[in-house]
C-alpha positions as a Markdown table, in Angstrom:
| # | Residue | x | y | z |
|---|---|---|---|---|
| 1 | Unk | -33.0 | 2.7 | 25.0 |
| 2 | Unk | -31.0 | 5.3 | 22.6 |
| 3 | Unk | -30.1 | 8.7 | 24.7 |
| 4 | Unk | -31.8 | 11.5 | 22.7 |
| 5 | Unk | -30.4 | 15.0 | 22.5 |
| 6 | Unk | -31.4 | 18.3 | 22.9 |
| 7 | Unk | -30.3 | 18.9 | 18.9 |
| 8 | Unk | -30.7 | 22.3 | 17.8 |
| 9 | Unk | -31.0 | 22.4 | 13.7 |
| 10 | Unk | -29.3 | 25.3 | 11.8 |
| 11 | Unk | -32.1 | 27.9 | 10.0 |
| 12 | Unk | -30.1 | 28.7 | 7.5 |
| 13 | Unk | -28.1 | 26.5 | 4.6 |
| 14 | Unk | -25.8 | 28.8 | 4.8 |
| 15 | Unk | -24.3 | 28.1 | 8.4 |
| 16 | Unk | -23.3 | 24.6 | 6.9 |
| 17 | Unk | -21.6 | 25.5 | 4.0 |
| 18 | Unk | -18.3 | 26.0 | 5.8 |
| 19 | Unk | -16.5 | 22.6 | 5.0 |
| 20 | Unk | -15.8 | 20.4 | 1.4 |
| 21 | Unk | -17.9 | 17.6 | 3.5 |
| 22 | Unk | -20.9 | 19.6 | 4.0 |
| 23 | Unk | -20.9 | 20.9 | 0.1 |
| 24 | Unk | -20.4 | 17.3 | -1.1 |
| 25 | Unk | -24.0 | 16.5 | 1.1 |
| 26 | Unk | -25.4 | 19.9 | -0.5 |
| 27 | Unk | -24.3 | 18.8 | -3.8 |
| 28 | Unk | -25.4 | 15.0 | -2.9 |
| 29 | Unk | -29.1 | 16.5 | -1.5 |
| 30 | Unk | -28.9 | 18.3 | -5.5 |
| 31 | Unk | -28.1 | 15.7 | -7.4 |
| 32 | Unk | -29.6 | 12.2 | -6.5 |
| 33 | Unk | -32.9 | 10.8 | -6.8 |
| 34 | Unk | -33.0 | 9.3 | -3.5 |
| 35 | Unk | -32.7 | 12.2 | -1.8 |
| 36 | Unk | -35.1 | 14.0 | -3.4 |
| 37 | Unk | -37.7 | 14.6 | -0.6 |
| 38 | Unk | -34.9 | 16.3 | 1.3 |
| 39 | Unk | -33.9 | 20.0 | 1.0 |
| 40 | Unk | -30.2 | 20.2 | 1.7 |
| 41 | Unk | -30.9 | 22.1 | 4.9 |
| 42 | Unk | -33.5 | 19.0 | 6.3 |
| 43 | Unk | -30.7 | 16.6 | 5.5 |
| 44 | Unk | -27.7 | 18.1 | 6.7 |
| 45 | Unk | -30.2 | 18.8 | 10.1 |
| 46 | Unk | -30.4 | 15.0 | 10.2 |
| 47 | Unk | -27.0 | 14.2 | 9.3 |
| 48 | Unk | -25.6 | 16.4 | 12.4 |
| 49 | Unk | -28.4 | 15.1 | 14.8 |
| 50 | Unk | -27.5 | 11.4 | 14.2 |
| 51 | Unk | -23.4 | 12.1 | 14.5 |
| 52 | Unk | -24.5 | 13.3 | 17.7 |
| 53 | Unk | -26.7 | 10.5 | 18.8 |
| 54 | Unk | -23.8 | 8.6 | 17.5 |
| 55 | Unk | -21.3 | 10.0 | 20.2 |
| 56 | Unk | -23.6 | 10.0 | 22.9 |
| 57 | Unk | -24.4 | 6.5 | 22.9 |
| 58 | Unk | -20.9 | 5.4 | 21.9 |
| 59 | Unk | -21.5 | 2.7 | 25.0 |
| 60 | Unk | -24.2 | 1.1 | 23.6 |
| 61 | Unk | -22.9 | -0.3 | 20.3 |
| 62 | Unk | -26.0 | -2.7 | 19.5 |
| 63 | Unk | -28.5 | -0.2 | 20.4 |
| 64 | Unk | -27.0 | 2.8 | 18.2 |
| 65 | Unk | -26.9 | 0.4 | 15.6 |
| 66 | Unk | -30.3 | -1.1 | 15.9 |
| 67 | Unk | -31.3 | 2.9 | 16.0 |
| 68 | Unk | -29.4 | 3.6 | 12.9 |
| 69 | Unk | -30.7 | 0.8 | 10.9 |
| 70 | Unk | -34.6 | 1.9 | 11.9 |
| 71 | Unk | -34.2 | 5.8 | 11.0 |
| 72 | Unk | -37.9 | 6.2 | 9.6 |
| 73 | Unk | -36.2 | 6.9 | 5.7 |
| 74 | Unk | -36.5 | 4.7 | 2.8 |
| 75 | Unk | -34.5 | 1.8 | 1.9 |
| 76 | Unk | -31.8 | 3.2 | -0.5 |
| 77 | Unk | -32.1 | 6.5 | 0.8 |
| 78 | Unk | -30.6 | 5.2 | 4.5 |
| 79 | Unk | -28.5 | 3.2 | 3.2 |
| 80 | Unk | -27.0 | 6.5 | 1.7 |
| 81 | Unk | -27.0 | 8.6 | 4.4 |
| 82 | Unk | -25.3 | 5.6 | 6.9 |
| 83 | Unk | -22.6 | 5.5 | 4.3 |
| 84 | Unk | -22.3 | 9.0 | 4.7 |
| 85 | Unk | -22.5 | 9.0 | 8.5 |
| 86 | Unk | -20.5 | 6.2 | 8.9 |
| 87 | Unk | -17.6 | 7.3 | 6.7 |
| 88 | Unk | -17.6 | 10.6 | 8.3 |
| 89 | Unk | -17.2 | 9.5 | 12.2 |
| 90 | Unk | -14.3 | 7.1 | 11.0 |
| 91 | Unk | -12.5 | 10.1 | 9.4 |
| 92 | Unk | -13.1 | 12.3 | 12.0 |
| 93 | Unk | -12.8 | 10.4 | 15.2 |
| 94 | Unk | -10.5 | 7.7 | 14.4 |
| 95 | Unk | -7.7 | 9.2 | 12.0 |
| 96 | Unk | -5.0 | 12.0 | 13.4 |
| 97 | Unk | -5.8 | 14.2 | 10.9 |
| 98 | Unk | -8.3 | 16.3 | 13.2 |
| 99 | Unk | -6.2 | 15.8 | 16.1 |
| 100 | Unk | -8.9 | 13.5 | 17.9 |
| 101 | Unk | -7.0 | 10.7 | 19.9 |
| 102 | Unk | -7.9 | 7.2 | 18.5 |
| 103 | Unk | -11.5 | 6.0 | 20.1 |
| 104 | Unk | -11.8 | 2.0 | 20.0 |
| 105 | Unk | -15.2 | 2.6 | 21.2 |
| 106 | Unk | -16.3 | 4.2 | 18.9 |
| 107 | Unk | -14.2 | 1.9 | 16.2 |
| 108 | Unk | -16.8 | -1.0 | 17.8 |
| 109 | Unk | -19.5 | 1.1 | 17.4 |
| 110 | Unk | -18.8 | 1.7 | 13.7 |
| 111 | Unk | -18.1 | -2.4 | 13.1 |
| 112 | Unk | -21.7 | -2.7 | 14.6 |
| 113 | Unk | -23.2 | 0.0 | 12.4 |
| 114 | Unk | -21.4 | -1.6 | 9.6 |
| 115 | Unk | -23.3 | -5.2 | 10.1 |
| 116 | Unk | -26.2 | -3.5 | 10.0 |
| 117 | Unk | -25.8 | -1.6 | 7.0 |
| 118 | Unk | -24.8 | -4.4 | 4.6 |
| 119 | Unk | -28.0 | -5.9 | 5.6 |
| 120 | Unk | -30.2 | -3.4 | 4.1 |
| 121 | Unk | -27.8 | -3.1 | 1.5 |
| 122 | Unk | -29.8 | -2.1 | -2.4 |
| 123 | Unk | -26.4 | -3.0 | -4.5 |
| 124 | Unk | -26.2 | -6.8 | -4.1 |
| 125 | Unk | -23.6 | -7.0 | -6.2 |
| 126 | Unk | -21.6 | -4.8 | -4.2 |
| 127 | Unk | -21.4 | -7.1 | -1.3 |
| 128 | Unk | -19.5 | -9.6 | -3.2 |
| 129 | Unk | -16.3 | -7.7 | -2.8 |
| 130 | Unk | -15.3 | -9.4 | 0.8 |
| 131 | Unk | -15.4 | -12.9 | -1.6 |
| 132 | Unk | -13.5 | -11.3 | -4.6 |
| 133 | Unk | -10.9 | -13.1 | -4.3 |
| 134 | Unk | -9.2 | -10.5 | -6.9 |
| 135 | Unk | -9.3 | -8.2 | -4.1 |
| 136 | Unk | -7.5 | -10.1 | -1.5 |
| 137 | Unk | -4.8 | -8.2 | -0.3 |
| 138 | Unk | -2.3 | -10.7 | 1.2 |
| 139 | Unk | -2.4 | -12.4 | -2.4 |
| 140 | Unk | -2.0 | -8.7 | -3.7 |
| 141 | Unk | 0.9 | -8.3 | -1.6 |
| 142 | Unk | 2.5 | -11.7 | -1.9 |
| 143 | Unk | 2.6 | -10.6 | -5.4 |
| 144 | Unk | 3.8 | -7.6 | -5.2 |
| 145 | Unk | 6.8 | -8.8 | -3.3 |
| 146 | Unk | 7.6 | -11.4 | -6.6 |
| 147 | Unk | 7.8 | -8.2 | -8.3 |
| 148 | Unk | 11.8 | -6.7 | -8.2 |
| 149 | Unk | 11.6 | -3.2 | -9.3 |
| 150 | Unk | 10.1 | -0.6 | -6.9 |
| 151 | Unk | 8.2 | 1.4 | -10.0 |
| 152 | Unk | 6.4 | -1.8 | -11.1 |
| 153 | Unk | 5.1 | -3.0 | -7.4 |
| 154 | Unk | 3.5 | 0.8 | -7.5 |
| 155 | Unk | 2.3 | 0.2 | -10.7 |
| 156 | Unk | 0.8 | -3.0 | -10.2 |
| 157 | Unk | -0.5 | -1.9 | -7.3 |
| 158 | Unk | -2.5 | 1.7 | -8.1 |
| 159 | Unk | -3.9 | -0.9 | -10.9 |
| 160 | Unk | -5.1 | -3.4 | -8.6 |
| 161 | Unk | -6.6 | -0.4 | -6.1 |
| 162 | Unk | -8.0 | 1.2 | -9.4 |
| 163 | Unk | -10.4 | -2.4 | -10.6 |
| 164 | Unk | -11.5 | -1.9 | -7.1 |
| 165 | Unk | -12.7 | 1.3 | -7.3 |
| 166 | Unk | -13.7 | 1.2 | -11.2 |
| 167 | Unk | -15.6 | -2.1 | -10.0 |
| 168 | Unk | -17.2 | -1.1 | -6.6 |
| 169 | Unk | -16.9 | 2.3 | -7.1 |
| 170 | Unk | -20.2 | 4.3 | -6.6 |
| 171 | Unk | -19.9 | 8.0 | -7.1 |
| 172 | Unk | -17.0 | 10.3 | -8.8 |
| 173 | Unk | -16.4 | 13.5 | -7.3 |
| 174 | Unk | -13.3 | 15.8 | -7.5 |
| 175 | Unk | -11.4 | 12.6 | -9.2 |
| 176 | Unk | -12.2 | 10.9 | -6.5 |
| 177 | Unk | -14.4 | 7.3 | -6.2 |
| 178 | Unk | -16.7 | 6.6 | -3.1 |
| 179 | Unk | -17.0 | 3.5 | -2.5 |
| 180 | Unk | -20.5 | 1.7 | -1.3 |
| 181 | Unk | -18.2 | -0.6 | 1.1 |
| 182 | Unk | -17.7 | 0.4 | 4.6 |
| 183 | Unk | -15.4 | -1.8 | 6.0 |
| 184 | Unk | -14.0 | -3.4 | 3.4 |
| 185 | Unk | -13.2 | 0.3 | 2.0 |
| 186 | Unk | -11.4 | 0.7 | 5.2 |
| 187 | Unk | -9.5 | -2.5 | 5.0 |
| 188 | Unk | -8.6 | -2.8 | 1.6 |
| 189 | Unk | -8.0 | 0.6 | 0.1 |
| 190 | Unk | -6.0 | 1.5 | 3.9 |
| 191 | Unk | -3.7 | -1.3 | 3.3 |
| 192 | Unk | -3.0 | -0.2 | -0.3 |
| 193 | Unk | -2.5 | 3.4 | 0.6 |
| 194 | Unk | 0.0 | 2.4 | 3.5 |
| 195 | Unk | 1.9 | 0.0 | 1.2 |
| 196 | Unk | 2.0 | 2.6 | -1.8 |
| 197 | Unk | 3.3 | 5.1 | 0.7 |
| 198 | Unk | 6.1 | 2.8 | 1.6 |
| 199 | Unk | 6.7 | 1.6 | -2.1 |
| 200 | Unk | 6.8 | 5.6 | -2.8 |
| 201 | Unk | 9.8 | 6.4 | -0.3 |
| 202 | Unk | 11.8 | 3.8 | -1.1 |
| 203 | Unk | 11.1 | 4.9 | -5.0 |
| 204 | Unk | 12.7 | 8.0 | -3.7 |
| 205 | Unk | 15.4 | 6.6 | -2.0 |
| 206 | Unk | 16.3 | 4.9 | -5.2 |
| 207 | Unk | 15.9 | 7.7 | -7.3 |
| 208 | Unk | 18.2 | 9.5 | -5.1 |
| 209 | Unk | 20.8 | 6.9 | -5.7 |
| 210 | Unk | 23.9 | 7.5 | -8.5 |
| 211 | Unk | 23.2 | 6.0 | -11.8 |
| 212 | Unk | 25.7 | 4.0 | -13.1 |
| 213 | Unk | 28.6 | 6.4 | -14.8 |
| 214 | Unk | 29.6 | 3.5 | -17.7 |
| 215 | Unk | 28.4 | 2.0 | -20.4 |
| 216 | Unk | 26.6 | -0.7 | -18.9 |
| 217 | Unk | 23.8 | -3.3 | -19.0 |
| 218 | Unk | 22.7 | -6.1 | -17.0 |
| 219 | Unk | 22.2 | -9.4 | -19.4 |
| 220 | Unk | 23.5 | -11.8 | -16.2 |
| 221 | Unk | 19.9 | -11.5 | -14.1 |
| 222 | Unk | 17.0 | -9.4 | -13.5 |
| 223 | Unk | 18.2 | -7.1 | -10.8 |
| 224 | Unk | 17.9 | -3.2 | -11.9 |
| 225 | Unk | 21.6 | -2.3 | -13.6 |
| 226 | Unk | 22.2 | 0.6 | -10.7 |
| 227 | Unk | 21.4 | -1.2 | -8.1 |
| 228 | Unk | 24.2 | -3.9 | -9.2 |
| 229 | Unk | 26.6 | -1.3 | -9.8 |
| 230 | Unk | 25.7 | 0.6 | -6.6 |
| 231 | Unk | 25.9 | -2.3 | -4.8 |
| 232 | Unk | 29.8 | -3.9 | -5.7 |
| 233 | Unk | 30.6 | 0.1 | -5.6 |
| 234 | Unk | 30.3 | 0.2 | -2.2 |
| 235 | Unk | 31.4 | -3.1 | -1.3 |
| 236 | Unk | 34.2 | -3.5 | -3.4 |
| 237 | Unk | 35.5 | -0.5 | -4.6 |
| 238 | Unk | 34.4 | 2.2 | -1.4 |
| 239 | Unk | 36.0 | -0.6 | 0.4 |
| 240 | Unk | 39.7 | -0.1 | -1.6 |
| 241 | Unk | 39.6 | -4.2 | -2.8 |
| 242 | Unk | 39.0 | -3.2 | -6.3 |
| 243 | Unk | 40.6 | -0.5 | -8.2 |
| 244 | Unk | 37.1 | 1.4 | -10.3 |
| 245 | Unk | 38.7 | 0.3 | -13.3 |
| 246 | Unk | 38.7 | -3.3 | -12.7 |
| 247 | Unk | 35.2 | -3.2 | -11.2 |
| 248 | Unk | 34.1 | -2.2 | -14.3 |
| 249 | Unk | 35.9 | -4.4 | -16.2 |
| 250 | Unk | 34.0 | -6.9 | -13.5 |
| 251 | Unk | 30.7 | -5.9 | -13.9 |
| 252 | Unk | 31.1 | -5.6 | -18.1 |
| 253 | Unk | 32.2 | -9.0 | -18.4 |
| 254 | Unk | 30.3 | -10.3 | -15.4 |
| 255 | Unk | 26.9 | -9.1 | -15.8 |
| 256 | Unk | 27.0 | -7.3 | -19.7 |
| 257 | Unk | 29.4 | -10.0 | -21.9 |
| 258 | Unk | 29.0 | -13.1 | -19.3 |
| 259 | Unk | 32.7 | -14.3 | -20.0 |
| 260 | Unk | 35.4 | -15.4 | -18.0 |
| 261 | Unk | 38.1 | -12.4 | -17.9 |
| 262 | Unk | 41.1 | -13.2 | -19.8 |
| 263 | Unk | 43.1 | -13.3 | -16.2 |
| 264 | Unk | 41.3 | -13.1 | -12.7 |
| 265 | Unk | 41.6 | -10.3 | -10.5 |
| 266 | Unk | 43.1 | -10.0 | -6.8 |
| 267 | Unk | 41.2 | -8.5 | -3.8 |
| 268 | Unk | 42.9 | -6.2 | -1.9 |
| 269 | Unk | 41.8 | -8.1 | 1.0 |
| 270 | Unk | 44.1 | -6.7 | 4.0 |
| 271 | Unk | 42.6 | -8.2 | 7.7 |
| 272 | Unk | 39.3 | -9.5 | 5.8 |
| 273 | Unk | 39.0 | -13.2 | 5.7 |
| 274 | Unk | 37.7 | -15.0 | 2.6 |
| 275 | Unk | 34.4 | -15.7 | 4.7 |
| 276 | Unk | 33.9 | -12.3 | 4.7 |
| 277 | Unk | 34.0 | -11.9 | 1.4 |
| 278 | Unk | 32.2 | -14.5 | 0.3 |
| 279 | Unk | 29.3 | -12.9 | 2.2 |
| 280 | Unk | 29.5 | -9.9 | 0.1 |
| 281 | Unk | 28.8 | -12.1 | -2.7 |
| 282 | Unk | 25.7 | -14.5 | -0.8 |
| 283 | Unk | 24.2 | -11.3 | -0.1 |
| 284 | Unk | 23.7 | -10.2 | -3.4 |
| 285 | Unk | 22.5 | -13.7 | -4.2 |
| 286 | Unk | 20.1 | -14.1 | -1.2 |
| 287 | Unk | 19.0 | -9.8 | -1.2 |
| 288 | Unk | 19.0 | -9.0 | -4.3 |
| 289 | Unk | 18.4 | -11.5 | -7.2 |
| 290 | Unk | 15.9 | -13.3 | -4.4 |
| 291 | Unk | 18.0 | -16.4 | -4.0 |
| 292 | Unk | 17.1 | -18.6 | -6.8 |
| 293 | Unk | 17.7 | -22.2 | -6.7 |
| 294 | Unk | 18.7 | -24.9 | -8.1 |
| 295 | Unk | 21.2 | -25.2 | -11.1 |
| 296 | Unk | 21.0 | -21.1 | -11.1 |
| 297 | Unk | 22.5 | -21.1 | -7.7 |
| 298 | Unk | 25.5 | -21.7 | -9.6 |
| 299 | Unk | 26.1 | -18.7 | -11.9 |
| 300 | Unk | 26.1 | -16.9 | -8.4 |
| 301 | Unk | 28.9 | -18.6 | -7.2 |
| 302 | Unk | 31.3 | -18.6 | -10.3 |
| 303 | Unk | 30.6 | -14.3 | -10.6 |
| 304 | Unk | 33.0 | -14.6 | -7.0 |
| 305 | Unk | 35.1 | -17.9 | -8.2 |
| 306 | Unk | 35.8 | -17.4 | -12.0 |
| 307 | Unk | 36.6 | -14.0 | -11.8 |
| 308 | Unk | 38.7 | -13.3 | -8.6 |
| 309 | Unk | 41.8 | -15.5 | -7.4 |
| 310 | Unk | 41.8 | -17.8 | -4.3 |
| 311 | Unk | 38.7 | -18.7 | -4.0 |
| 312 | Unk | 37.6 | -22.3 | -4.8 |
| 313 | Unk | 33.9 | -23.2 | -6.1 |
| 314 | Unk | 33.4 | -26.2 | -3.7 |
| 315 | Unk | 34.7 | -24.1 | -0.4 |
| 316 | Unk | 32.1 | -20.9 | -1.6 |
| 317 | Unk | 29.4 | -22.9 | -2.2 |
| 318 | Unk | 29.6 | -24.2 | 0.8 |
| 319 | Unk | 28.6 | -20.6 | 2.1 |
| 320 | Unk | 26.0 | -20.3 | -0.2 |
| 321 | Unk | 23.9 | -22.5 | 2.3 |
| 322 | Unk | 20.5 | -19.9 | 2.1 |
């Protein structure tokens, strides 16, 4: 049995119009069909009872739900306002943004609520989004990961999140789509946000890096031009191996003309061992170019064995194991 509430309802419209939630239900109450037998003040009465009800009977997920999914209000209309209801308590109760600890109760109580809404469901076509296989996200992201520079992953990404809410989008407000999805909405666009943040900070954090201060471009692979010169900067030159001059005489004919150098250059190796160095080169093979395989292996060995004395191609690829 659902605990009812002593709920007072507000007398006046005017006591709810304090939030940009309560003015998109006004606006909602103004502007749809379904809601038509409402005034904005019945509805938002409603609306504030249930989120109550909600609360009060957070220990009794199957009834709340069963309550929700009987509310005596038409098909499409409920369906509407459990979106609403639903979205709302998630936001509220279950983010850090109002400074309400997270409430797995109520999380369970929301999954439940969730069920019971896709069942009564008016947008069929909607509910095919958990099987659109286009909007799996660990395919997403397993592409997104084949994808080198950081600007294209956020590109490719804010398109992918952007067919999803083009596609299962169901009202535009402020710029903004609502979806008609409850959980997957949840799931899928939380995951893109959280890896878009992430893509975006280390966007930064390359942005922040020095561009390269030559003439300079990268023919030998796909790996971004600053980040190859960034990287043999500071492990060759920062390092006092290479004179600047012959690194980027090094990274011309390397990575620009791909020819051998006229003469090889020395290291200034001091106590480093040729292991060590050789490591400087593997990482660069296996972190940034992705370690391809096969015969392409190869051109990453000869950038450390064709241009840099004492080091011999069998005894480096030898080190080149990963």
């Amino acid at each position: 049995m659902i605990d009812q509430l002593d709920f007072k309802p507000k007398k006046d419209i005017e006591e709810y119009l304090n939030t940009d939630f309560n003015l998109y239900l006004y606006d909602s109450v103004n502007s749809f069909d379904y809601l038509s037998t409402f005034t904005p003040l019945e509805y938002l009465n409603l609306f504030y009872e249930q989120v109550e009800i909600f609360l009060a009977n957070r220990d009794k997920p199957l009834t709340l739900a069963n309550h929700l999914a009987n509310l005596e209000l038409k098909k499409r209309t409920l369906y509407h306002f459990l979106v609403d209801l639903l979205r709302y308590i998630n936001a509220i109760y279950l983010s850090n943004n109002f400074g309400n600890k997270y409430d797995n109760q109520i999380k369970i109580c929301l999954d439940f609520a969730d069920k019971e809404l896709q069942k009564i469901s008016p947008y069929k076509d909607f509910n095919i989004v958990k099987s659109d296989s286009s909007f799996d996200f660990h395919k997403i992201k397993t592409q997104v990961e084949k994808i080198y520079e950081v600007r294209e992953k956020i590109k490719y990404l804010i398109t992918k999140k952007t067919e999803y809410l083009q596609k299962y989008g169901r009202l535009k407000k402020d710029g903004k789509f609502i979806t008609s999805i409850i959980s997957y909405d949840r799931d899928f666009l939380r995951k893109c946000d959280l890896q878009l943040n992430m893509l975006e900070k280390l966007n930064k954090l390359t942005d922040d890096k020095p561009s390269v201060s030559f003439e300079f471009e990268n023919k030998f692979d796909h790996v971004d031009k600053n980040d190859v010169y960034c990287y043999f900067k500071e492990a060759l030159f920062n390092s006092n191996m290479l004179s600047e001059e012959d690194l980027n005489t090094f990274l011309k004919n390397a990575f620009q003309d791909k020819k051998n150098p006229n003469s090889k250059f020395t290291l200034n190796k001091k106590h480093r061992t040729n292991e060590y160095i050789i490591g400087i080169f593997h990482k660069y093979y296996k972190d940034f170019a992705g370690s391809p395989r096969g015969t392409v292996k190869t051109k990453y060995i000869e950038l450390l064995t064709n241009y840099f004395n004492d080091f011999d191609f069998g005894k480096v690829a030898n080190n080149f194991r990963s």
